[in-house]
C-alpha positions as CSV (number, residue, x, y, z in Angstrom):
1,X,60.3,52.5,-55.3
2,X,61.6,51.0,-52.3
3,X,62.7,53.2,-49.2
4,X,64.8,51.9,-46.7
5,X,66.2,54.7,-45.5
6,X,62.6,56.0,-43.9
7,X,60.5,53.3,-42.4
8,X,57.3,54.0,-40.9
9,X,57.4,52.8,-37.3
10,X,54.8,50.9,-36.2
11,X,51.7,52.7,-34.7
12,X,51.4,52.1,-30.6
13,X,48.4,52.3,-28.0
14,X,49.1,54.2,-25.2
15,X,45.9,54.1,-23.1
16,X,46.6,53.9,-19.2
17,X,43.2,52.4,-17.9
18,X,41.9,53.8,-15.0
19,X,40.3,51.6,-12.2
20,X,37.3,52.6,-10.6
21,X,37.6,51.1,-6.5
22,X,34.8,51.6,-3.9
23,X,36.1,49.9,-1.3
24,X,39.2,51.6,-1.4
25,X,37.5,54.6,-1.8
26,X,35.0,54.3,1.0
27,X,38.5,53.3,3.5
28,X,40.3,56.6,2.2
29,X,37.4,58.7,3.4
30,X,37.1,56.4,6.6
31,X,40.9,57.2,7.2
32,X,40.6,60.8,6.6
33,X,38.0,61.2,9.4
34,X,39.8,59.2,11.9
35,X,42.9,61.3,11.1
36,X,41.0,64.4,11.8
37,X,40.3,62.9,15.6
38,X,41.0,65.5,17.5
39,X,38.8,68.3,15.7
40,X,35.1,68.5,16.8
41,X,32.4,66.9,14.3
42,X,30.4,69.2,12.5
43,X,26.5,68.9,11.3
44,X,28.3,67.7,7.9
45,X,30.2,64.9,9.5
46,X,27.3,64.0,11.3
47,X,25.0,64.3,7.7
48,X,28.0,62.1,6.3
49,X,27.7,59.3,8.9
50,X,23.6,59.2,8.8
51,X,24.3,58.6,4.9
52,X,26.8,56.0,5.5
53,X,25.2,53.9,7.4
54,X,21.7,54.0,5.5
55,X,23.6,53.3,2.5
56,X,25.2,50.1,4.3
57,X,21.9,48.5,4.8
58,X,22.0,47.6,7.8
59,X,20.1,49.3,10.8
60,X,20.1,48.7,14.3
61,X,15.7,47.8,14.1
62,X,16.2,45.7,10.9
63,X,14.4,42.9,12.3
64,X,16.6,40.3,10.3
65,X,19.7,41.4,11.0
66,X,19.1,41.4,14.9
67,X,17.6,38.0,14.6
68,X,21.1,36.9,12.9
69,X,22.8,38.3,15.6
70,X,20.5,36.4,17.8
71,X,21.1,33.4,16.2
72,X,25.0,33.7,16.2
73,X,24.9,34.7,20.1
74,X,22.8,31.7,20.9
75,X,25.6,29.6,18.7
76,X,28.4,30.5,20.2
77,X,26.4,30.2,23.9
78,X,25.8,26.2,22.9
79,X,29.4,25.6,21.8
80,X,30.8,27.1,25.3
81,X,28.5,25.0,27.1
82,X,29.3,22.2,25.1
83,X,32.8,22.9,25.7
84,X,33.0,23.5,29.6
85,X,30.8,20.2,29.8
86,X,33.1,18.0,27.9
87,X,36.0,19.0,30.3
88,X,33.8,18.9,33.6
89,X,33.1,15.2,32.5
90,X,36.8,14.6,32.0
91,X,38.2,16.1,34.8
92,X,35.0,13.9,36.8
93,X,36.5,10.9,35.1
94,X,40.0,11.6,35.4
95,X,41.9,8.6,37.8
96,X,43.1,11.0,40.8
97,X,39.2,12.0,41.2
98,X,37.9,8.8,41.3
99,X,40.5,7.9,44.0
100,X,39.6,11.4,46.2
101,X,35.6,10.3,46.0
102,X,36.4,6.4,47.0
103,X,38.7,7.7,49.9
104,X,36.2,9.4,51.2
């Protein structure tokens, strides 16, 4: 009725799940061309660049991505300016200045 003596072990799940990564599969190939530096591209190189970067979206004549990097340039302009003036008028206001223009 009863048998100890041959137990049915429970039933695993072995199921190893497999990841699917196009980032790190994009920086694999990247790293595989840049190891192969010193060999001369071929037309499929070339093909495989021309893919790349129309897949990537982004195009030197894309209108909206040049005015972004308009925009940022003209950013970064302002904030130097900004900058260099706020230590001009420091230096201007600084005591040993003052004392050179009155001694003049």
């Amino acid at each position: 009725m009863f048998n100890l003596k041959y137990r049915q072990k429970h039933k695993t799940f072995d199921y190893k799940t497999r990841y699917y990564d196009a980032e790190k599969e994009a920086l694999q190939e990247r790293l595989a061309r840049y190891n192969r530096e010193g060999q001369d591209q071929d037309v499929e190189s070339l093909k495989h660049n021309i893919r790349a970067g129309l897949r990537s979206g982004v195009s030197p004549s894309d209108k909206n991505y040049r005015s972004t990097l308009v925009n940022q340039s003209n950013l970064r302009l302002l904030g130097i300016v900004i900058v260099l003036c706020v230590v001009v008028y420091m230096i201007m206001m600084s005591q040993q200045v003052i004392d050179i223009i009155q001694g003049m």
